[in-house]
DRENDO-1510 file (C-alpha; in Angstrom, 1 decimal, always signed):
<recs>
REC; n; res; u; v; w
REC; 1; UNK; +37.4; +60.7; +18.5 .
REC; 2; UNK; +37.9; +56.9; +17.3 .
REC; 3; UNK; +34.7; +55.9; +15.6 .
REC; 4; UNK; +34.6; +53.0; +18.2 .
REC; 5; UNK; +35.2; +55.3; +21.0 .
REC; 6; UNK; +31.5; +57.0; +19.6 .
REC; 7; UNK; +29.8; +53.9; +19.5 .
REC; 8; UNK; +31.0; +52.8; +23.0 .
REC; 9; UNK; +29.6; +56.2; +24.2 .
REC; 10; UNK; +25.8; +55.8; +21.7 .
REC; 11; UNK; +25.5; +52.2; +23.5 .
REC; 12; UNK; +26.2; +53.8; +27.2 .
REC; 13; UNK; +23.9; +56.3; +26.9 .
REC; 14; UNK; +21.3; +53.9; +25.1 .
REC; 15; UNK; +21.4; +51.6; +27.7 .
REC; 16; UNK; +21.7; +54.0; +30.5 .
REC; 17; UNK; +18.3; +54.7; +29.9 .
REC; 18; UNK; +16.7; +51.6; +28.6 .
REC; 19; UNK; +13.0; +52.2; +29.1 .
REC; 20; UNK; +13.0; +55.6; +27.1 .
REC; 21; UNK; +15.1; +53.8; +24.2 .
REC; 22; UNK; +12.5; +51.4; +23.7 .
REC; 23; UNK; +9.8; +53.8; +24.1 .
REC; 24; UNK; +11.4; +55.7; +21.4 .
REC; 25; UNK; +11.8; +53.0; +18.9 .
REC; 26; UNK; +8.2; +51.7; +18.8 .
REC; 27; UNK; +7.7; +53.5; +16.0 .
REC; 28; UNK; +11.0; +52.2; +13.8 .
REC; 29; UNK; +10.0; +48.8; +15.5 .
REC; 30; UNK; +6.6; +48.6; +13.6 .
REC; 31; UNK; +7.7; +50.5; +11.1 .
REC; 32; UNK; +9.8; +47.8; +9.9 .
REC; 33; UNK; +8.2; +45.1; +11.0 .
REC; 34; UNK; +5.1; +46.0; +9.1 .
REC; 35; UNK; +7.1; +46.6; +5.6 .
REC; 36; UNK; +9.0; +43.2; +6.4 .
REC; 37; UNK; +5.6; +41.3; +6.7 .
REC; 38; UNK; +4.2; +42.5; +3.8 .
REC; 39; UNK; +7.2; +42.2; +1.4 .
REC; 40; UNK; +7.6; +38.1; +3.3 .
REC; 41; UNK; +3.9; +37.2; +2.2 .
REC; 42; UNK; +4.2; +39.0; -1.5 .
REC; 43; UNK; +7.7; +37.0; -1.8 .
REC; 44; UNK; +6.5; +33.9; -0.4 .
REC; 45; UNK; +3.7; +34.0; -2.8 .
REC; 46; UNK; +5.5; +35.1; -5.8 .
REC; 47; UNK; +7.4; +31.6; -4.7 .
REC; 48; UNK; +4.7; +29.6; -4.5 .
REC; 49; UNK; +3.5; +30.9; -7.9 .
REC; 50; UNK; +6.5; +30.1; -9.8 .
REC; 51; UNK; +6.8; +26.7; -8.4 .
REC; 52; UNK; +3.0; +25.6; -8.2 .
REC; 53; UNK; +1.2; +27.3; -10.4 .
REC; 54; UNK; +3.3; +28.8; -13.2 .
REC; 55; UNK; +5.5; +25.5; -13.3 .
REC; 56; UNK; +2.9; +23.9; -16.1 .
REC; 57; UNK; +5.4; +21.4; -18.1 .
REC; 58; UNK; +8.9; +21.0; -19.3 .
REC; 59; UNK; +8.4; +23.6; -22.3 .
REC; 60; UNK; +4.9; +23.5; -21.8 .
REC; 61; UNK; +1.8; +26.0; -22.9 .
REC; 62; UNK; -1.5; +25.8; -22.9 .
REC; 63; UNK; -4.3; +26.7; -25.6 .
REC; 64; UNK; -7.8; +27.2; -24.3 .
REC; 65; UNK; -10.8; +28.8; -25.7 .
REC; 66; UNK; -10.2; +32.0; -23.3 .
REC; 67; UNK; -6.9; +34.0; -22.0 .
REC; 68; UNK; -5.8; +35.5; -19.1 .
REC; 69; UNK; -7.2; +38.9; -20.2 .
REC; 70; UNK; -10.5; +37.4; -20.6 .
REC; 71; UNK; -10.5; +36.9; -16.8 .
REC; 72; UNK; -9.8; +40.7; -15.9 .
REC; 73; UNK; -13.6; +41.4; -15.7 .
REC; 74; UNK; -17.2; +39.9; -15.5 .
REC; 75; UNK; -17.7; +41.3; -19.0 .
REC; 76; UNK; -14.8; +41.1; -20.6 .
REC; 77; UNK; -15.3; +37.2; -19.5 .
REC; 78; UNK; -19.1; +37.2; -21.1 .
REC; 79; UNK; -18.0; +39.1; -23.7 .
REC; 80; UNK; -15.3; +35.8; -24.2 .
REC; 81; UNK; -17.9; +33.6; -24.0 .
REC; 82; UNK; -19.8; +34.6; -26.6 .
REC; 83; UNK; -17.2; +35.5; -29.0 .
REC; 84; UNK; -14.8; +32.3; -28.7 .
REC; 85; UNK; -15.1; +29.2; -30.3 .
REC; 86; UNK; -15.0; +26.3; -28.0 .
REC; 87; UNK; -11.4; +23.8; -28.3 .
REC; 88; UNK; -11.7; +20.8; -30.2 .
REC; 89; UNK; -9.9; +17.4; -30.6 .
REC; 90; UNK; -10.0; +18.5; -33.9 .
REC; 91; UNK; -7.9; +21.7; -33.2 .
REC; 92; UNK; -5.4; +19.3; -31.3 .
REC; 93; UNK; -5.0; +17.2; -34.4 .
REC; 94; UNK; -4.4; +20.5; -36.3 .
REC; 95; UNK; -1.5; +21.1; -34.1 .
REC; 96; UNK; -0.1; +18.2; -34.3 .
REC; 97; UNK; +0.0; +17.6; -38.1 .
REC; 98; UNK; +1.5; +21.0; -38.1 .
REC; 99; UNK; +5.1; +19.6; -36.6 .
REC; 100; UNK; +8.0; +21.5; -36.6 .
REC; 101; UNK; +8.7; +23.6; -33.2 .
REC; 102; UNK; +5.5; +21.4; -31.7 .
REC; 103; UNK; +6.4; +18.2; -30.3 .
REC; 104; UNK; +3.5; +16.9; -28.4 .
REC; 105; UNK; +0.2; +17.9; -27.7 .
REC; 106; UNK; -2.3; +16.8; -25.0 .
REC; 107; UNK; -5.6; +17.6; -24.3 .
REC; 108; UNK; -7.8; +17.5; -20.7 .
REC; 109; UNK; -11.5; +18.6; -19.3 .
REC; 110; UNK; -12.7; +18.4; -16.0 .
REC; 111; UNK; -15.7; +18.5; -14.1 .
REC; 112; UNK; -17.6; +18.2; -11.0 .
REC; 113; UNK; -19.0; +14.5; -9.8 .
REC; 114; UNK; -20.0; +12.4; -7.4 .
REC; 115; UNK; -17.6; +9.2; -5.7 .
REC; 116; UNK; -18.6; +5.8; -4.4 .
REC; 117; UNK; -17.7; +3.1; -3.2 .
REC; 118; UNK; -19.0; +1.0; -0.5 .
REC; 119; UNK; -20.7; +3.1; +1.9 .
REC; 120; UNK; -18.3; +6.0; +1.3 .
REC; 121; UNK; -19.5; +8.9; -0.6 .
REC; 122; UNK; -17.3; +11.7; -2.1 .
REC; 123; UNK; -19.6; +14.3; -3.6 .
REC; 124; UNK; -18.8; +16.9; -5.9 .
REC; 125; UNK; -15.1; +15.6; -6.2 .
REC; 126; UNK; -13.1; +17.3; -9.2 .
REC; 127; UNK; -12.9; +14.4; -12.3 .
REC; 128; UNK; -10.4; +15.0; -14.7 .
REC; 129; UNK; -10.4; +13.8; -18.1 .
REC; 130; UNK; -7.3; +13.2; -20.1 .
REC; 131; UNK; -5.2; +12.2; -23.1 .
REC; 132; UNK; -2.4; +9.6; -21.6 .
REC; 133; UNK; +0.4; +12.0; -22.9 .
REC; 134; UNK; -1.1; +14.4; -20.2 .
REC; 135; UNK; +1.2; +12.5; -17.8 .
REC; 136; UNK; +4.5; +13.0; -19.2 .
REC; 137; UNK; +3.8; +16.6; -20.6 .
REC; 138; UNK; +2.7; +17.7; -16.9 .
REC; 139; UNK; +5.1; +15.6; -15.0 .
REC; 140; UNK; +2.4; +13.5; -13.2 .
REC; 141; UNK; +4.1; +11.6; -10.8 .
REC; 142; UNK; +2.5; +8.2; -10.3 .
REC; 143; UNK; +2.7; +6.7; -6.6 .
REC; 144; UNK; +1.3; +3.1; -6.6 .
REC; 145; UNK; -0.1; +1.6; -10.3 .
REC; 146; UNK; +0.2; +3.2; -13.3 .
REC; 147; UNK; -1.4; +6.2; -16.1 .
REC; 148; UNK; -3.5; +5.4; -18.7 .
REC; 149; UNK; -2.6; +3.4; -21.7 .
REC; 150; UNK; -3.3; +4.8; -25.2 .
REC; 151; UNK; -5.3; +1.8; -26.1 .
REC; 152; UNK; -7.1; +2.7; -23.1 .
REC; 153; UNK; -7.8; +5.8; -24.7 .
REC; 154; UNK; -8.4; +4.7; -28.1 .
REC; 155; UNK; -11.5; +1.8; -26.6 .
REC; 156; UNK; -12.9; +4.4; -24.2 .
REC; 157; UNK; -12.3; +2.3; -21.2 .
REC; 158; UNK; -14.0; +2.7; -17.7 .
REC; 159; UNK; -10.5; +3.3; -15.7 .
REC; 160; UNK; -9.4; +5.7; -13.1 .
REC; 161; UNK; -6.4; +7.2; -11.8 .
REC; 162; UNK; -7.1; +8.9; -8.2 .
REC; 163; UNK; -5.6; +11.2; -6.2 .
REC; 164; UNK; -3.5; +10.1; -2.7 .
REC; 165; UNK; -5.8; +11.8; -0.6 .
REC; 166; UNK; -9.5; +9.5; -2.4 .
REC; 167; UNK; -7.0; +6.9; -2.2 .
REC; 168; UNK; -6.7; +7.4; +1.9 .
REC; 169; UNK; -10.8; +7.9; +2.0 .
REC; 170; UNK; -11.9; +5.4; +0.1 .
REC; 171; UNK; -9.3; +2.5; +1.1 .
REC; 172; UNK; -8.4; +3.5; +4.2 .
REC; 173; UNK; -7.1; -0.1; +5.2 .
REC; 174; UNK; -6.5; -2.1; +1.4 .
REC; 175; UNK; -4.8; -1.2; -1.5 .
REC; 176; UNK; -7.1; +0.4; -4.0 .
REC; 177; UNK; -5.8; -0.8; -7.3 .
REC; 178; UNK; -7.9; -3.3; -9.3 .
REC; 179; UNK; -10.7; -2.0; -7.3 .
REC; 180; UNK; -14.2; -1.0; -8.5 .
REC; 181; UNK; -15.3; +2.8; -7.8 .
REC; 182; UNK; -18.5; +4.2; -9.1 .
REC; 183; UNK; -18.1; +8.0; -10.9 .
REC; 184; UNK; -21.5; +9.5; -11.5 .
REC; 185; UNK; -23.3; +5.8; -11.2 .
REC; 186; UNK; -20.5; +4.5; -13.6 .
REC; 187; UNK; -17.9; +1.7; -12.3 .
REC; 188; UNK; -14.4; +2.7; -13.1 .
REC; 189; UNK; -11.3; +0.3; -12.0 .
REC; 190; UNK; -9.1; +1.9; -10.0 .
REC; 191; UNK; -5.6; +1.5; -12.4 .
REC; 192; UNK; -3.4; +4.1; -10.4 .
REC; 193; UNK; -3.0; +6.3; -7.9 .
REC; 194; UNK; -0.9; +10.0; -7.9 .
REC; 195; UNK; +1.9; +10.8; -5.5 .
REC; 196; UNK; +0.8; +13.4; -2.7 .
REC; 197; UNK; +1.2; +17.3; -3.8 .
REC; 198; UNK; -0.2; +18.7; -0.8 .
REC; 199; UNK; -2.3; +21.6; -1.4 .
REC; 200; UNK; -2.4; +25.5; -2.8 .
REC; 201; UNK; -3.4; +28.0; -0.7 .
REC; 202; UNK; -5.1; +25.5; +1.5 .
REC; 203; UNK; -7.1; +24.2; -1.3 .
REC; 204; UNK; -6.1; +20.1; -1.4 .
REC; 205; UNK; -4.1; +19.1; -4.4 .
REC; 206; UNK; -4.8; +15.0; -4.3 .
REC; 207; UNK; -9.0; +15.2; -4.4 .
REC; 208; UNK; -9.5; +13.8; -8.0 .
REC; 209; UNK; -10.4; +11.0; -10.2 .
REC; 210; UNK; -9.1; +11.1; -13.3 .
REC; 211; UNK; -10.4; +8.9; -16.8 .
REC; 212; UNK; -8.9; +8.8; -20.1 .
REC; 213; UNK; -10.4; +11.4; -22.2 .
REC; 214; UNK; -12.3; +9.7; -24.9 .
REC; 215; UNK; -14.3; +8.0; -22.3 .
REC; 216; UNK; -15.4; +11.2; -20.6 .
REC; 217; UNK; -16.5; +12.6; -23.7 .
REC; 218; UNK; -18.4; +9.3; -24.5 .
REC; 219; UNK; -20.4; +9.7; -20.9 .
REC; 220; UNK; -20.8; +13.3; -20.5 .
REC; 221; UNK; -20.8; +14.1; -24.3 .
REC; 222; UNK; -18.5; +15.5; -26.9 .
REC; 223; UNK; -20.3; +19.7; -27.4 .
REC; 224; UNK; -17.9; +21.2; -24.8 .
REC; 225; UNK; -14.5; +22.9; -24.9 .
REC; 226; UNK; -10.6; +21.4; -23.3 .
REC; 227; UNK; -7.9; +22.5; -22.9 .
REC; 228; UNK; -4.9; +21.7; -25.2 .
REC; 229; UNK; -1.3; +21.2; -23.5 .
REC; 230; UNK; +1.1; +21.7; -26.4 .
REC; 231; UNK; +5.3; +21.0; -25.4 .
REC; 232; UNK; +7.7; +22.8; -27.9 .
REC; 233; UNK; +10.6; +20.0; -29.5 .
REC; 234; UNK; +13.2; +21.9; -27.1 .
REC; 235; UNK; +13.7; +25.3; -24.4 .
REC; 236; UNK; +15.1; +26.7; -28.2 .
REC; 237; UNK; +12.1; +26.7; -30.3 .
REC; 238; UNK; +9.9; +27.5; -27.6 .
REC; 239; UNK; +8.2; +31.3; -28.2 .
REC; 240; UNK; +8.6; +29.3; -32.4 .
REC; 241; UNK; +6.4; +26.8; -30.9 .
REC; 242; UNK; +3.8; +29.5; -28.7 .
REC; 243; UNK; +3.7; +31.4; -32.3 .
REC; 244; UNK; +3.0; +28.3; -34.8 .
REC; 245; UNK; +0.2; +27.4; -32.2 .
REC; 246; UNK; -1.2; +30.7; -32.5 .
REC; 247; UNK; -1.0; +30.7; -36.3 .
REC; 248; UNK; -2.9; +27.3; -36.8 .
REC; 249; UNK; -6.0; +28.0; -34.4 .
REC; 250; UNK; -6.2; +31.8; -36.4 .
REC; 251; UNK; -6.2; +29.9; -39.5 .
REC; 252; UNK; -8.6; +27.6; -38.6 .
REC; 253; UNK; -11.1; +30.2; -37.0 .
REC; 254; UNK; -10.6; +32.4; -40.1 .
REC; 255; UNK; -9.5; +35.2; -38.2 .
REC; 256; UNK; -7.9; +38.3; -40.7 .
REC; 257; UNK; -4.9; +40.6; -39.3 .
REC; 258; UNK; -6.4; +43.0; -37.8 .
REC; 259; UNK; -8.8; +40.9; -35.8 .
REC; 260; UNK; -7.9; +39.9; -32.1 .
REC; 261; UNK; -7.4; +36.5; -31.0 .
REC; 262; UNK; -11.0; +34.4; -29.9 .
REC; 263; UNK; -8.8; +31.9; -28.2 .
REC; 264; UNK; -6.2; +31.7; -25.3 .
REC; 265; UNK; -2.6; +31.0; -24.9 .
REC; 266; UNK; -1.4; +30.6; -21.1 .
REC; 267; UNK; +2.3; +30.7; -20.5 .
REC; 268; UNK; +4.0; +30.4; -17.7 .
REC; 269; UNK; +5.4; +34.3; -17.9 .
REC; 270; UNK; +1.8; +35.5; -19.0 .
REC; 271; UNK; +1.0; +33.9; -15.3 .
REC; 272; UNK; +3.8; +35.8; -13.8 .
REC; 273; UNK; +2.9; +39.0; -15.6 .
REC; 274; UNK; -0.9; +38.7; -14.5 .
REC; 275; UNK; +0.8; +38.2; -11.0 .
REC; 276; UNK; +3.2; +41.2; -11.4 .
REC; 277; UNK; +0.4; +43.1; -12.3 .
REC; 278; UNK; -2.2; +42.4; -9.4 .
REC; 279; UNK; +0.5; +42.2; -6.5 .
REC; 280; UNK; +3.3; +44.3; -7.6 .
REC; 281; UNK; +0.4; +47.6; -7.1 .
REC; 282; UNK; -0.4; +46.2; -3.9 .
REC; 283; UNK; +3.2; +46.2; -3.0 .
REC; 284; UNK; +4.4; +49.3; -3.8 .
REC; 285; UNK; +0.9; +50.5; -1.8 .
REC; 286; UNK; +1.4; +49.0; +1.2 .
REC; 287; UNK; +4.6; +49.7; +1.7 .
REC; 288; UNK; +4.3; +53.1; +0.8 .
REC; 289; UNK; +1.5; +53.8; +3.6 .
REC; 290; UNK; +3.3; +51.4; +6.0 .
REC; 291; UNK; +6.6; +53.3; +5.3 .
REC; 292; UNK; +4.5; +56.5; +7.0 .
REC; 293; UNK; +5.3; +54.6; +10.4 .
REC; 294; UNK; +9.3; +54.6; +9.4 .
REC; 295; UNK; +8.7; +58.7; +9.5 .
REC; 296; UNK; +7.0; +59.1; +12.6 .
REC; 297; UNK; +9.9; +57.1; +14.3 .
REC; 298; UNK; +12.6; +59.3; +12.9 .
REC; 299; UNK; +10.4; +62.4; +14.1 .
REC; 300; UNK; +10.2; +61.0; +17.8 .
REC; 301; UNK; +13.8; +59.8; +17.7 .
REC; 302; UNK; +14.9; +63.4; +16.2 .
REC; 303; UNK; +12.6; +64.5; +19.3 .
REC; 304; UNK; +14.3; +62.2; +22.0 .
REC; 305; UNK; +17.6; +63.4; +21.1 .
REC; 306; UNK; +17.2; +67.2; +20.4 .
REC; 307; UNK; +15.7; +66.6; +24.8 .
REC; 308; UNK; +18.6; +64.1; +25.6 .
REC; 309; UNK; +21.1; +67.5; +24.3 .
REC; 310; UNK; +19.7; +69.4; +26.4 .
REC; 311; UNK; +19.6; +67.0; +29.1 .
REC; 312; UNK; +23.4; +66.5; +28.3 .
REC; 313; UNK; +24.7; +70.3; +28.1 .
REC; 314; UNK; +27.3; +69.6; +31.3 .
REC; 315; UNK; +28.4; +66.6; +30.3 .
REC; 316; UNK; +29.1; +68.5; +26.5 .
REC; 317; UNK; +30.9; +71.5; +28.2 .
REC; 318; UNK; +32.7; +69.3; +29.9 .
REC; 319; UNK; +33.9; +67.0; +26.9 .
REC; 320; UNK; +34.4; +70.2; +24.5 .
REC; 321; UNK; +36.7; +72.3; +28.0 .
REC; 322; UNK; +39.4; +68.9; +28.0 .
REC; 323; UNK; +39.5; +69.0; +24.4 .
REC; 324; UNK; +36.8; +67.4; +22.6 .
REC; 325; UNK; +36.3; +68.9; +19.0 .
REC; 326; UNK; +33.0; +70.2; +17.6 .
REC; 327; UNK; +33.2; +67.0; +15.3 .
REC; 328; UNK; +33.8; +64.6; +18.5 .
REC; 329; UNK; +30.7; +66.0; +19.3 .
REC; 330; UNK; +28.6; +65.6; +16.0 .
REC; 331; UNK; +29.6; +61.7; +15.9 .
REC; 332; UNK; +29.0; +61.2; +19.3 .
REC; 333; UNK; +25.5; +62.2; +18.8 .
REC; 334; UNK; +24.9; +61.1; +15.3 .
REC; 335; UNK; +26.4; +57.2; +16.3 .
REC; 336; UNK; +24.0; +57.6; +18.8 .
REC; 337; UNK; +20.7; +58.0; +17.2 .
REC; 338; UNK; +22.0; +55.6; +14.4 .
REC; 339; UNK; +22.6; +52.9; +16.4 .
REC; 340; UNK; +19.4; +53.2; +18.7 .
REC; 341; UNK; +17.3; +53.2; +15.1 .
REC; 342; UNK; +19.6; +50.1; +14.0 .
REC; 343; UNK; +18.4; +48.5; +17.3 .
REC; 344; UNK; +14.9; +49.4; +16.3 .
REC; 345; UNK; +15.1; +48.0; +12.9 .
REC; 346; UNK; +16.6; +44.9; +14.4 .
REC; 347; UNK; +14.1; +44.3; +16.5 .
REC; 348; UNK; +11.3; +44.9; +13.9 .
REC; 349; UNK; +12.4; +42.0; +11.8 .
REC; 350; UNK; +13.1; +39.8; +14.3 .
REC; 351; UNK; +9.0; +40.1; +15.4 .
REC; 352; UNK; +8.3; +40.4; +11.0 .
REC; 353; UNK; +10.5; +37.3; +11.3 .
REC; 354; UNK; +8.2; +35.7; +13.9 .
REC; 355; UNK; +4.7; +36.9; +12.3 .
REC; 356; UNK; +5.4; +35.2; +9.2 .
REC; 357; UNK; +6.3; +32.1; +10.8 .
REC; 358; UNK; +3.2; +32.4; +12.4 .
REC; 359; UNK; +1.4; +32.8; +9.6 .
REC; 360; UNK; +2.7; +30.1; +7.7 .
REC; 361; UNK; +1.8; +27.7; +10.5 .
REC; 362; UNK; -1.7; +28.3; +11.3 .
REC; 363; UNK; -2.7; +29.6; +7.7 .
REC; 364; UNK; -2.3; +28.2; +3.8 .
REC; 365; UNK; -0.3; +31.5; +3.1 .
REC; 366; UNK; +3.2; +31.1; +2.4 .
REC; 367; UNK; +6.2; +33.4; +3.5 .
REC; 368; UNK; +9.3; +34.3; +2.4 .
REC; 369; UNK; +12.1; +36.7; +4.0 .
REC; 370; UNK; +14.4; +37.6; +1.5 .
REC; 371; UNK; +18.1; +38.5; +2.9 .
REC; 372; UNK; +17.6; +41.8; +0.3 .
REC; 373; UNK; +14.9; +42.7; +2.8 .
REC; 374; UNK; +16.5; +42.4; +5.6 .
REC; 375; UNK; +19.6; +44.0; +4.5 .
REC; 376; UNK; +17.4; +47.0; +3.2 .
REC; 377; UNK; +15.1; +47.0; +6.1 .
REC; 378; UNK; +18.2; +47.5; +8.2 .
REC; 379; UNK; +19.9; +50.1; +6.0 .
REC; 380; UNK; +16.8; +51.9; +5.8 .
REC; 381; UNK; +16.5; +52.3; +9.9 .
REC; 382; UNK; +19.7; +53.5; +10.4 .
REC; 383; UNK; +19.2; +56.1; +7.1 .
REC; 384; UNK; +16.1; +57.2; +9.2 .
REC; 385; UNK; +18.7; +57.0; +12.9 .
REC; 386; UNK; +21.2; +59.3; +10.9 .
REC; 387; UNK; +19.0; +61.7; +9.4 .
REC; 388; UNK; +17.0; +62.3; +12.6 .
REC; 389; UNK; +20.4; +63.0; +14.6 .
REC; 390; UNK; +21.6; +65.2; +12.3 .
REC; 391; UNK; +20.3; +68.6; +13.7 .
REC; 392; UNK; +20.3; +67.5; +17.2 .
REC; 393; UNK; +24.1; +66.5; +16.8 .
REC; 394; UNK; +24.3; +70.0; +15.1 .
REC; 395; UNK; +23.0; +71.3; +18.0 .
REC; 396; UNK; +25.3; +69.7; +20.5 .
REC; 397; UNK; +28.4; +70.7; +18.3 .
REC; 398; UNK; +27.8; +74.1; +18.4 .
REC; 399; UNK; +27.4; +74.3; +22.2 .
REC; 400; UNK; +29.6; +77.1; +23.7 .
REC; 401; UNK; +31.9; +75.4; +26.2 .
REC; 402; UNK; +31.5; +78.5; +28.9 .
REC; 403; UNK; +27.4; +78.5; +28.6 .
REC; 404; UNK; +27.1; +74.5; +28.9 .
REC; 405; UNK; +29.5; +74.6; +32.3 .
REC; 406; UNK; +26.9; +76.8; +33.4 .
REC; 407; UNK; +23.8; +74.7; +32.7 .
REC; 408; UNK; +23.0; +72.6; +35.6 .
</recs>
């Protein structure tokens, strides 16, 4: 028998009886549509990661006074805290004066505050404090205005650059810059204002003032650790540059050989491995117990089929009496239970498909449906089709022509 001829016979018989075929696919339908939602919202945020969060400068690091491990528990954290030296201008200085792979170093602090101006109050907005170099080192795109300047800096003056979305409360109806905001009580001139990011998992991006960092430190006070942003002279020296960083700030806390590191340096693969670490577990778990649903929908279709044989004895006497071979048989059956477990599969992404669109709309989570996935999600349900059909097709093949023209 043609291999067309079998699938021409699978689809007649699956369509013959549509309400049983669907009945029998729920559980490949969820099955698959469950493992296809979960891997869309770990892909679309392993996305979003690599182009929000890990995406921290052209050749870019930071140095902080804890690391990412210092974060994996409430005491490792107060354990941090009391055994790390806060970062200092001074360490920033350090770095630069120690040149070769290092090319630029920044430094930034923020806190909480409090907004004004006019009637319009913005309380506990995030202020950001930074060097001017902080622009160019984190690509801060500037939408109307400008950044700071470094004499700015250098005379600790009282001007801000704000975020779109202060910029659209405050001065709904005027253009903000050369306008007077008050920060904590302070008046700050409004110099610039920051092209719209949008947000991260619903948290809004464009919510800040920022000052030039000397002048923070003047009004809140100087006993307080940043954070350093350190850019390596090119993608080449890069892991030199991660390494000379981590040499200077050992030296300069004394720290011997054997003693571990009381200071952090982020990267963007150290944020990629934290991620891997946390989500690629949850992964693997969830679609191992979702994958349980992919079973139970082989079982029921290995069920369907083994009562569709004998619902079908005649009609296989009949076919094996004119001619048909015991291997007509077998790929009749078996092109039968693949393709009504491919239709199951297909139908569980294209409601996976739907759910994540869903989900992106009406929530901050991001989705992504990789065409891996849905090749694999596919492959998979017919695997589970074939192997299912297997001993009922046996079954049917082995038939005795005489006792299935008996069978009525």
């Amino acid at each position: 028998m043609p291999f067309l001829e079998a699938l021409k016979l699978a689809l007649a018989a699956i369509f013959g009886h549509k309400l049983r075929s669907f009945l029998t696919l729920l559980g490949v339908i969820f099955g698959v549509a469950t493992v296809i939602v979960v891997v869309s919202l770990v892909e679309g945020f392993n996305s979003y990661v690599d182009e929000k969060i890990a995406n921290i400068g052209t050749n870019a690091f930071s140095v902080s006074k804890y690391s990412i491990d210092d974060f994996s528990s409430v005491e490792a954290l107060n354990a941090a805290r009391r055994r790390n030296k806060d970062v200092t201008l001074e360490d920033a200085a350090a770095l630069v004066a120690r040149g070769n792979s290092i090319h630029e170093v920044g430094a930034k602090e923020d806190i909480a505050g409090d907004v004004k101006f006019g009637s319009i109050n913005l309380l506990r907005m995030h202020i950001s404090a930074t060097t001017p170099n902080i622009a160019d080192i984190e690509r801060i795109e500037v939408g109307e205005g400008r950044y700071f300047l470094k004499s700015e800096e250098e005379n600790r003056r009282n001007v801000t650059f704000i975020g779109a979305d202060v910029a659209n409360k405050l001065f709904p109806d005027r253009n903000p810059l050369g306008e007077s905001i008050r920060i904590d009580g302070r008046p700050f001139v409004v110099i610039g204002v920051g092209k719209a990011k949008g947000s991260v998992f619903g948290q809004p991006q464009d919510m800040y003032v920022s000052m030039p960092l000397a002048t923070f430190l003047a009004i809140y006070g100087s006993r307080r650790s940043i954070n350093l942003s350190v850019t390596s002279t090119s993608q080449a020296k890069y892991q030199d540059a991660v390494e000379e960083a981590r040499t200077v700030m050992r030296t300069r806390r004394k720290l011997a050989a054997h003693e571990k590191d009381n200071f952090g340096i982020i990267t963007p693969s150290a944020i990629n491995e934290l991620r891997d670490k946390i989500f690629g577990t949850i992964q693997v778990a969830a679609i191992g117990v979702t994958s349980i649903s992919l079973v139970v929908g082989g079982i029921v279709i290995m069920n369907i089929m083994l009562v569709s044989v004998t619902e079908r004895t005649k009609e296989i006497g009949i076919r094996k009496s004119i001619g048909a071979r015991k291997s007509d048989i077998l790929k009749q059956f078996l092109a039968e239970s693949t393709m009504l477990s491919l239709f199951g599969g297909a139908i569980g992404i294209a409601i996976a498909y739907a759910l994540a669109k869903l989900v992106a709309t009406l929530t901050p989570v991001p989705t992504s449906l990789p065409m891996l996935a849905v090749t694999l999600a596919l492959f998979v349900s017919a695997s589970v089709g074939l192997i299912s059909g297997v001993y009922p097709a046996w079954r049917a093949a082995k038939l005795d022509p005489i006792e299935a023209l008996r069978a009525e």
